[in-house]
C-alpha positions in Angstrom: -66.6 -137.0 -27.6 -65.2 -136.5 -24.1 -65.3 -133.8 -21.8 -63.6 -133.1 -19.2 -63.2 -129.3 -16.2 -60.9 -127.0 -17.7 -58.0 -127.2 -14.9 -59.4 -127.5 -11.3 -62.7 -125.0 -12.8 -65.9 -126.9 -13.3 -66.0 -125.4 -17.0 -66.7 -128.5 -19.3 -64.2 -128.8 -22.5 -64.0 -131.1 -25.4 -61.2 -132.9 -25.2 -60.2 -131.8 -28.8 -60.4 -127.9 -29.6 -60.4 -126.5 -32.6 -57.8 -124.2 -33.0 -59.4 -121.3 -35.6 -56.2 -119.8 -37.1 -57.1 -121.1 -40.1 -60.0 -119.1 -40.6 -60.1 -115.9 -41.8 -59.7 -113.3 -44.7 -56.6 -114.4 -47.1 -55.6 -111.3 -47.7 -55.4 -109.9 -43.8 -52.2 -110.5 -41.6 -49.8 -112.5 -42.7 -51.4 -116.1 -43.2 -52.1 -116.4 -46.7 -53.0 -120.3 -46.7 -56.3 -119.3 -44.7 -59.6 -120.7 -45.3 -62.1 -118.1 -46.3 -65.6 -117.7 -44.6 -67.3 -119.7 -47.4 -64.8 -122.6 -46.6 -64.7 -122.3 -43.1 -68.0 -122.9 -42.7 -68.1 -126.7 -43.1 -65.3 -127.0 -40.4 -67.1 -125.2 -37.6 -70.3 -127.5 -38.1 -68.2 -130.6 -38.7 -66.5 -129.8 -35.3 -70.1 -128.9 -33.3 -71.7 -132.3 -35.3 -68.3 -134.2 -33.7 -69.4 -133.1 -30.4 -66.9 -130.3 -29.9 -67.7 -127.6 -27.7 -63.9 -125.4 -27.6 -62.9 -123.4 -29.9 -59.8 -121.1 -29.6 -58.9 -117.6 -32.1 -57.1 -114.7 -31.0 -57.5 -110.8 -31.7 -54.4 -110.9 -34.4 -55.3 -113.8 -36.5 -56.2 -112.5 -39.5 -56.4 -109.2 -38.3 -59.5 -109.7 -36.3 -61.4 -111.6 -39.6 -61.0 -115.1 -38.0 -63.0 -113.6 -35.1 -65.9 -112.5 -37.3 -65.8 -116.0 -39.3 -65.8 -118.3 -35.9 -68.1 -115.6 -34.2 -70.7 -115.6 -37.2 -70.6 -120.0 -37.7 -70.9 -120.3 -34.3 -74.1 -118.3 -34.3 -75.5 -119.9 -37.3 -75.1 -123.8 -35.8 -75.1 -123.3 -31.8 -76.6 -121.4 -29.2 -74.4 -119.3 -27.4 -74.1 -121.4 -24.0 -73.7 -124.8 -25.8 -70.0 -123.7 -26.7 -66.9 -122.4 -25.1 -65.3 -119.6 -26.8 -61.5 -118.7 -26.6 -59.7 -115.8 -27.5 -56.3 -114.1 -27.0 -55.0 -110.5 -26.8 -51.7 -108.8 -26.9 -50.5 -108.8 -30.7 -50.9 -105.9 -32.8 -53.6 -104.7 -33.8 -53.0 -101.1 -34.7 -49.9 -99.0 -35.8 -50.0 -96.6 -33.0 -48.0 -96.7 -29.9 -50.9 -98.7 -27.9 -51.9 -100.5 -30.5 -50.5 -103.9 -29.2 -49.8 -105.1 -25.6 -51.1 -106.3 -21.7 -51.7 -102.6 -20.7 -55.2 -101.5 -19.3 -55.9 -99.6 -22.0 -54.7 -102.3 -24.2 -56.9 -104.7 -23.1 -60.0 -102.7 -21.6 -60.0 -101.7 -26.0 -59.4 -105.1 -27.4 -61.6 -106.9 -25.2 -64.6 -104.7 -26.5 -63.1 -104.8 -29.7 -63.2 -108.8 -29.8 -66.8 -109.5 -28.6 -67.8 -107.3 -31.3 -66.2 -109.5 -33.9 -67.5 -112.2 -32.3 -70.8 -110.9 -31.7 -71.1 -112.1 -28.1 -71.5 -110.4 -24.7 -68.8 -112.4 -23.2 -65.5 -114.9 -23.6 -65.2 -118.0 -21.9 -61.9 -117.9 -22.0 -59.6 -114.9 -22.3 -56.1 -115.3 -22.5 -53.0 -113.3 -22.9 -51.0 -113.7 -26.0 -47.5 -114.1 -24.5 -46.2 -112.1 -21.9 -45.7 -108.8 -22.4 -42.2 -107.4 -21.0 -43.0 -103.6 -21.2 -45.9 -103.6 -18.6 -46.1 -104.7 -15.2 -48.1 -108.0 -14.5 -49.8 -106.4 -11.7 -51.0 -103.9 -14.3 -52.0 -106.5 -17.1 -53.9 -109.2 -13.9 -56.1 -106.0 -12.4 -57.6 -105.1 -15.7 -58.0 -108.7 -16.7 -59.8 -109.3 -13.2 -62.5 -105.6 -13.9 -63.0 -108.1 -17.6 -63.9 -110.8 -15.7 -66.2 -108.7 -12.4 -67.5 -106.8 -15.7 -69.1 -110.6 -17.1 -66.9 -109.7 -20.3 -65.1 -113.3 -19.4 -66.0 -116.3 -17.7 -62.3 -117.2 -17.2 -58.7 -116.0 -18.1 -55.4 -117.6 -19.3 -51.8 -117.3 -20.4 -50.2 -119.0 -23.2 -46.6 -119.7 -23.5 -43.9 -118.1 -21.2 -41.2 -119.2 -18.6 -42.7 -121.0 -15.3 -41.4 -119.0 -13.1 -43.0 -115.8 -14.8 -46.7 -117.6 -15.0 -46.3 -118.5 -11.0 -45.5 -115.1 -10.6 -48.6 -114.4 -12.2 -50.6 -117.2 -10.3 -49.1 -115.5 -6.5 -50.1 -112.4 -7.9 -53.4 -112.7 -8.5 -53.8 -114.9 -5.1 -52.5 -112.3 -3.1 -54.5 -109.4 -4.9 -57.8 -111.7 -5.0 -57.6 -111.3 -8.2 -59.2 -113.8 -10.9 -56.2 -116.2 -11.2 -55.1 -117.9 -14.6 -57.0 -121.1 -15.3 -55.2 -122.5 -17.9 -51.5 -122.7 -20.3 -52.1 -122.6 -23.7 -48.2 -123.7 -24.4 -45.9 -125.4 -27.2 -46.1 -129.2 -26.5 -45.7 -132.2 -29.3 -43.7 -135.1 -30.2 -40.9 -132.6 -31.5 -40.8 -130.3 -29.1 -40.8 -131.2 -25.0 -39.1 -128.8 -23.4 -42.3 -127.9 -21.2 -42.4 -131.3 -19.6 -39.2 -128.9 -17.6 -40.9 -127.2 -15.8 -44.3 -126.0 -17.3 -46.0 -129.2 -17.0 -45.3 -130.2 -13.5 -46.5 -126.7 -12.3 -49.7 -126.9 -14.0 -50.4 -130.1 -12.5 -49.7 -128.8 -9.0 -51.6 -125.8 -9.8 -55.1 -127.1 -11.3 -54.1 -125.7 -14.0 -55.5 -126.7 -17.8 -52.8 -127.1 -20.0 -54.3 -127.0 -23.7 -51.4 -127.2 -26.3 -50.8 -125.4 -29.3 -49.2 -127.4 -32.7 -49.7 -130.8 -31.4 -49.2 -131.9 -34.2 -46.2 -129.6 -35.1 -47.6 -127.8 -37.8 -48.3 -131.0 -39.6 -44.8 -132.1 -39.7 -45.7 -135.3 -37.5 -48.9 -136.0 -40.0 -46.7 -136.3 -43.2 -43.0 -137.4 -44.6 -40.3 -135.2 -43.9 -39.4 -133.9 -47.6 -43.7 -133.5 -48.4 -44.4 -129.6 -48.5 -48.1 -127.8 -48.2 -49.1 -124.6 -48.7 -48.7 -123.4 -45.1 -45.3 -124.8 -45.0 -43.9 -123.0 -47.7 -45.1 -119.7 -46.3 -45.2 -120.2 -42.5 -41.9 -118.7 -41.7 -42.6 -118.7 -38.1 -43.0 -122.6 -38.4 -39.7 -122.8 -40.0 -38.0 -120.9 -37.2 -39.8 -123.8 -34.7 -37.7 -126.5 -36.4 -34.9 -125.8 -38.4 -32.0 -126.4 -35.8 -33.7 -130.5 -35.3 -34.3 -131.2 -38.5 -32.1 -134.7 -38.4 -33.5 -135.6 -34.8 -37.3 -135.3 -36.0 -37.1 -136.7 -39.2 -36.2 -140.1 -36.7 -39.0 -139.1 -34.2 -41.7 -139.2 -37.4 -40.6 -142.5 -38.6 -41.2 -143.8 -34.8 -44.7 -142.6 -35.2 -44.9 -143.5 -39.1 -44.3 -147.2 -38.2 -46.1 -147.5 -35.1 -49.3 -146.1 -37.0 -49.1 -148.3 -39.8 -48.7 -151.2 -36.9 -51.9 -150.0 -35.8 -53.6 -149.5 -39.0 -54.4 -146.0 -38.0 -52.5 -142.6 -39.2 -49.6 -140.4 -37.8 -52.0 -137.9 -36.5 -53.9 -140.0 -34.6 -51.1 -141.5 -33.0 -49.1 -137.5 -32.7 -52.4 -136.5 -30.6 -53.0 -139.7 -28.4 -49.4 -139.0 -27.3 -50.3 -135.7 -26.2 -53.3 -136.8 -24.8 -51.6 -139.0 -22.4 -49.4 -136.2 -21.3 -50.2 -135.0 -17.7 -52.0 -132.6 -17.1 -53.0 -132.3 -20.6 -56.6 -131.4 -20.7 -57.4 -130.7 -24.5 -55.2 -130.1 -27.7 -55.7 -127.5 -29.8 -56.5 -128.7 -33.3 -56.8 -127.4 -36.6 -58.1 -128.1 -39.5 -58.3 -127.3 -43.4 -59.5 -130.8 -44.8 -62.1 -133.0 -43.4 -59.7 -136.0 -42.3 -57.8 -133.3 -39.7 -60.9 -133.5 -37.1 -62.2 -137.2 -37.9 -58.8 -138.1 -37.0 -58.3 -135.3 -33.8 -61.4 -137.0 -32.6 -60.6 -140.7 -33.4 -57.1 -140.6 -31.5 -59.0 -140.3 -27.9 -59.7 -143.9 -28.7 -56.5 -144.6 -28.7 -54.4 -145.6 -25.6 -50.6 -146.0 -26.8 -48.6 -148.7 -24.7 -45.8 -148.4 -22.3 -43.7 -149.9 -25.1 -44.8 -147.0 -27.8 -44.8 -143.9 -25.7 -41.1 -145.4 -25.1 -40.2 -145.9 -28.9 -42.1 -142.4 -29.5 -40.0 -140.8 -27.0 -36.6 -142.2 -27.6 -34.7 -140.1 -29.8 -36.0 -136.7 -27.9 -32.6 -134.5 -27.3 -33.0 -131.4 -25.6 -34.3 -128.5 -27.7 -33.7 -124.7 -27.5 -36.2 -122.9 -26.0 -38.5 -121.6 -28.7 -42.0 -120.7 -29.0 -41.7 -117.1 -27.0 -39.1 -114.8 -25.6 
């Protein structure tokens, strides 16, 4: 395994993190393809045997179950400083009127209510969902910096949003002295670019670590066009990701479907090490629901794709609609 500081912070990282969506209780939120504690398990202690320290979940998945799963494994096979935990807040987690959102009471709740699902004193990493539109940033960055001086997180982040609204952010907090965002958790594969805009450069010129989510675009870039799983029959929000390309990435997966079976190696490998080369990529997030999805994760940081290939891989890209937030 590799590691590598999170952004410009000296916070170590695998280079692959396990993305923990798909961990949880079945019949909570609205992911019905979810593995179960029983078979989660062997994923979170194939993940720590691979040499991966990261692992990212979020307040809303599974309504707070696939906390208590990742929380509970991670206990069972590490000590608490050998791993970096990840979580998010800002989705909904209760019907009333601040049940969901950036506000201080929002998050001075949720943050309480997510170490005690996870059964920790303290995030590494804790990042906002999104951005939320109906409360000032200043608002949301003060209360995220008392969760920090309070040693409830190491470190904050944002996922995805507009550049211009996570520099406004970053000048925020520098002219507050606040604790600034250390990292973009954004929407970045082979199907999908559109942060290389914008997003990307800024990160770079920020320190910031960028660690993507669907690198491998909900396992479209894994698999033939017409095959179907479980999650892709139900995942509406995936469908709503690509349904406007569909004729433009079925030609971008056949670009990675030859050049994997030129290398004798699979799509997904070949998906991630294209990420991985992206600048200032500093670890995708992964996730997994057979035992080939991390082998693979973790076998495509050997892999170091050619001028030639990034330019086949690359080729057909037309600009996409911005999608992936609001």
């Amino acid at each position: 395994m590799q590691y590598v500081n999170l952004g410009s912070t000296g916070l170590k990282v695998s280079r692959i993190c396990l993305g923990c969506m798909s961990y949880g209780v079945p019949e909570r939120g609205n992911h019905s393809w979810v593995l179960d504690a029983v078979q989660s398990r062997p994923f979170i202690k194939q993940a720590l045997d691979l040499g991966i320290n990261f692992f990212d979940t979020a307040n809303v998945y599974s309504e707070g179950t696939s906390e208590e799963i990742v929380g509970r494994l991670l206990r069972e096979y590490a000590t608490r400083d050998e791993v970096v935990i990840a979580t998010k807040v800002n989705g909904r987690m209760r019907p009333d009127p601040n049940g969901q959102g950036l506000s201080r009471k929002a998050i001075m709740s949720e943050i309480d209510q997510s170490l005690k699902r996870l059964g920790t004193d303290y995030v590494d990493l804790y990042q906002i969902h999104r951005w939320d539109y109906e409360t000032p940033i200043e608002e949301t960055l003060e209360a995220l910096n008392d969760v920090v001086k309070a040693g409830k997180a190491r470190y904050i982040g944002a996922s995805s949003m507009h550049a211009w609204q996570f520099l406004k952010a970053l000048n925020t907090s520098r002219n507050h002295g606040w604790s600034p965002f250390v990292s973009m958790q954004n929407y970045l594969n082979l199907l999908y670019r559109e942060e290389e805009r914008e997003m990307l450069p800024l990160c770079e010129t920020e320190g910031i670590g960028v660690i993507p989510w669907s690198p491998l675009a909900r396992g479209r870039l894994t698999r033939d066009p017409d095959a179907a799983t479980a999650r892709s029959e139900t995942d509406q929000f995936g469908k709503t990701l690509y349904a406007d390309t569909v004729e433009v990435d079925r030609r971008i997966t056949e670009q990675v479907k030859e050049i994997a079976e030129d290398r004798n190696v699979t799509r997904a490998q070949i998906a991630l090490a294209w990420v991985l080369q992206q600048k200032p990529v500093t670890a995708p997030i992964v996730g997994a629901t057979k035992v080939h999805h991390l082998e693979e994760a973790v076998a495509s940081l050997n892999i170091t794709l050619t001028t030639e290939e990034i330019s086949r891989l690359e080729s057909e890209y037309i600009p996409h609609a911005v999608v992936g937030f609001r």
